[in-house]
C-alpha positions in Angstrom: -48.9 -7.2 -38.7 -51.6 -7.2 -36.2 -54.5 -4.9 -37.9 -57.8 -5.7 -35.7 -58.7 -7.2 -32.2 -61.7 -9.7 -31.9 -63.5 -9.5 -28.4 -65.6 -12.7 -27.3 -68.1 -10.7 -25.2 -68.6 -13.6 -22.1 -66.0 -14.0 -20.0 -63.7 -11.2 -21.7 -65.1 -8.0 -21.8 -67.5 -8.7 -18.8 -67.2 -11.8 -16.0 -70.9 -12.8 -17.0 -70.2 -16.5 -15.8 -71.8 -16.4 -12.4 -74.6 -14.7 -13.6 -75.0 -17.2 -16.5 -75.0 -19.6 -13.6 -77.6 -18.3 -11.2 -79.7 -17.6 -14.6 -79.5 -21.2 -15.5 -80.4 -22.7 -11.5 -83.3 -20.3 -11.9 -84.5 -22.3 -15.4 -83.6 -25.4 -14.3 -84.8 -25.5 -10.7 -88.4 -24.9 -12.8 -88.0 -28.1 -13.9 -86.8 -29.5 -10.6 -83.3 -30.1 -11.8 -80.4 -28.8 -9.4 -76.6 -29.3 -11.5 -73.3 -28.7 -9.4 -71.2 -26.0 -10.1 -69.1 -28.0 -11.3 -71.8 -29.6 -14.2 -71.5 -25.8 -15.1 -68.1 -25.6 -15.1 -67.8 -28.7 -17.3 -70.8 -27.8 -19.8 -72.1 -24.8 -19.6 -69.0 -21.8 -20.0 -68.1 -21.4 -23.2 -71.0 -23.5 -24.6 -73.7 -22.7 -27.0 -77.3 -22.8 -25.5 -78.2 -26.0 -27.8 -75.7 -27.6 -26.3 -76.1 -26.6 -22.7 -80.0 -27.3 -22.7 -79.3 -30.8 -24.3 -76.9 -31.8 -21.8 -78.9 -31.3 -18.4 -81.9 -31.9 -20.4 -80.9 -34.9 -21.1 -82.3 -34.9 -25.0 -81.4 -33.0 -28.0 -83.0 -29.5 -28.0 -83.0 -28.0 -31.3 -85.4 -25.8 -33.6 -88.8 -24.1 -32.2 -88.2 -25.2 -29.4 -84.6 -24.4 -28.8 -85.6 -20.7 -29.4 -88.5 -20.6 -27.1 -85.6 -22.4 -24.4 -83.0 -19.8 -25.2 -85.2 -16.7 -25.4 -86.6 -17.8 -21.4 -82.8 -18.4 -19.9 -81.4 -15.1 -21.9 -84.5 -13.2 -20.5 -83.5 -14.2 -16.6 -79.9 -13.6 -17.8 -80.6 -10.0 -19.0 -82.9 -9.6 -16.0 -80.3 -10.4 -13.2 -77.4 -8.7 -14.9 -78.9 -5.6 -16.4 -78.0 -3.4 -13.1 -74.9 -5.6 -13.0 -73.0 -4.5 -16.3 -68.8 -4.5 -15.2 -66.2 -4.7 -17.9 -62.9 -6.9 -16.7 -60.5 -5.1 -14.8 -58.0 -2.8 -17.0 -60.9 -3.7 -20.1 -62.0 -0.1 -20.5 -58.5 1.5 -20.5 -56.7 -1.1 -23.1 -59.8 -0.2 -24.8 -59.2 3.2 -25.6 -55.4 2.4 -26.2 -56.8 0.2 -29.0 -59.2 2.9 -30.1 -56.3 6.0 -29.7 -54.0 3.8 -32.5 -57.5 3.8 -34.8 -57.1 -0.1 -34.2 -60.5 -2.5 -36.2 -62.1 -3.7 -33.2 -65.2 -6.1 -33.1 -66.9 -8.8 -31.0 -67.9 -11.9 -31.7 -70.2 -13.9 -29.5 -71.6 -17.1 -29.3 -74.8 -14.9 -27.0 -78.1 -14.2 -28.4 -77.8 -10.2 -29.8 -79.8 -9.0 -26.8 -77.0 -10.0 -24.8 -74.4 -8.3 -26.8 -77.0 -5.1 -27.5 -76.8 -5.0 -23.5 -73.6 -5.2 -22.6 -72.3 -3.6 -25.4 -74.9 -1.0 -25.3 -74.4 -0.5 -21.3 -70.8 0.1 -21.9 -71.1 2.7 -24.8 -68.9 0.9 -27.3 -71.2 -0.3 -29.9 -70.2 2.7 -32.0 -66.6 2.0 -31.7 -66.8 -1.4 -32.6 -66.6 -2.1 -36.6 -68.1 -5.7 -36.3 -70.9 -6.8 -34.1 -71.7 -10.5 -34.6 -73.5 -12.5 -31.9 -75.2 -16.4 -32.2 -78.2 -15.0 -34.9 -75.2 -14.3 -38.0 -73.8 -18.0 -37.5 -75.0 -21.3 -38.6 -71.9 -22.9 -37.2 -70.7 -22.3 -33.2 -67.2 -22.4 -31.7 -65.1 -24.2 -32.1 -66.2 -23.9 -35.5 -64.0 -20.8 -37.2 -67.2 -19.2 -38.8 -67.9 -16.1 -36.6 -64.0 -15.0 -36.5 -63.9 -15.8 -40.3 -67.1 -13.5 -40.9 -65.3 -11.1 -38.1 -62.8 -10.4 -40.1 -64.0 -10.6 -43.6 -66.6 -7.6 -42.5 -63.5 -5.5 -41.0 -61.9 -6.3 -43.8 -58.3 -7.9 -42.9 -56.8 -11.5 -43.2 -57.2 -13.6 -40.5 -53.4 -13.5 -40.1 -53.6 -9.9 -38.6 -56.6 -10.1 -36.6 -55.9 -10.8 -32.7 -58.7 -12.8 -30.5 -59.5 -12.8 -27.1 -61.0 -15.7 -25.7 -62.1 -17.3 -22.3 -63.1 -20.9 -23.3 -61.8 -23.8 -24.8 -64.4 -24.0 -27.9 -64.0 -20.1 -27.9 -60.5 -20.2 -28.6 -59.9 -23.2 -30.4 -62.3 -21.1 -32.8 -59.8 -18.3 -33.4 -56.8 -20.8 -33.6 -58.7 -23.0 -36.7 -59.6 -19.4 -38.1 -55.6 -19.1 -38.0 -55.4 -16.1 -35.5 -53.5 -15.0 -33.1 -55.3 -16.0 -29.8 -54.7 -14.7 -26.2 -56.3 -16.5 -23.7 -58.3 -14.7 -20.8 -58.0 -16.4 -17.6 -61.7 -15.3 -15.9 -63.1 -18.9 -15.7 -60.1 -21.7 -17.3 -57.1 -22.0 -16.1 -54.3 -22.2 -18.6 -54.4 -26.1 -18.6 -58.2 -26.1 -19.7 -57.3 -24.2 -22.4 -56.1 -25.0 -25.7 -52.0 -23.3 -26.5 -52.9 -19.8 -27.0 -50.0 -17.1 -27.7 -50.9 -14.9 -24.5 -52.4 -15.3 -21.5 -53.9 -12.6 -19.1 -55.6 -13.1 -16.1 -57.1 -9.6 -16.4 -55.8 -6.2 -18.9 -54.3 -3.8 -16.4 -51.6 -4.5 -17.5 -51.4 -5.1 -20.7 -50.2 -2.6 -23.5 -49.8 -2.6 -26.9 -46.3 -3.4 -27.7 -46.8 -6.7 -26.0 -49.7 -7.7 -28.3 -48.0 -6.2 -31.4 -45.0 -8.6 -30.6 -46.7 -11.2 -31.0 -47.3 -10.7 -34.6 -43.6 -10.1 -35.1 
């Protein structure tokens, strides 16, 4: 029985992607680097920042200085995209459906909590969400289960009636080894680039209840 629904934030509630992008080619062009779109493409959506900064860094960036990385890319993020704030198509209005069935809803991001605070805060849902977690509350990163796990141990359900949406492969490989339901959002992979997910959407106009219900049937 499906009990709560599990937002990633990036790529599911907002297309933050080509932001993401022009943030990064504004850190890395500082350091006279220049990747393709398709280097982003490959290693940057759906990634954690300790991996994405290792990669076109070329060395492994961890610690103290990790956080001083991540902190000057987030900052250009939140800069650029602060007047740009757009939920998905159809996002707001399955929203509310969720909310008008007194559905558990959270997120669970792999962004800094100044990311989530923004877009979360821009769109006036915080309040309605009964689980906020973002990169801080982890020590492990998708694929890893940990966030979904602590998702739904704070809403209080079993993994087994909790529904994720995710964008990435790492994202939702995450809620399949947390043993959720998991409907892939097509705003950056296409269905082949993901891993077998139980739903996929390209967008939620239309997109109702029964149909995610269903699935738990």
């Amino acid at each position: 029985m499906l009990k709560a629904v599990i937002f990633d934030m990036d790529g599911v509630i907002c297309h933050t992607n080509p932001f993401h992008s022009v943030a990064f080619q504004k850190f890395f062009a500082k350091r006279n680097l220049n990747p393709s779109q398709a280097e982003y493409a490959e290693h940057m959506y759906g990634k954690n920042n300790g991996y994405i900064l290792s990669h076109f860094l070329g060395r492994k960036i961890e610690g103290e200085e990790l956080a001083l990385l991540e902190d000057e890319k987030e900052g250009l993020f939140r800069d650029i995209y602060k007047s740009e704030v757009d939920p998905i198509s159809g996002f707001r209005e399955f929203f509310a459906k969720l909310k008008s069935e007194d559905m558990l809803t959270a997120v669970a991001t792999s962004a800094p909590r100044a990311n989530l605070d923004l877009i979360i805060g821009t769109l006036g849902i915080g309040g309605l969400m009964q689980s906020q977690l973002a990169s801080e509350d982890v020590s492990k990163h998708k694929p890893d289960p940990e966030v979904y796990l602590k998702s739904a141990a704070k809403l209080g359900v079993k993994p087994e009636n909790c529904l994720v949406f995710e964008d990435s492969f790492s994202g939702a490989s995450a809620g399949l080894n947390a043993g959720m339901k998991v409907v892939g959002v097509l705003s950056s992979h296409t269905i082949a680039e993901l891993p077998k997910c139980d739903l996929y959407i390209d967008d939620y106009k239309k997109l109702d209840l029964n149909q995610i219900q269903q699935l738990f049937n």
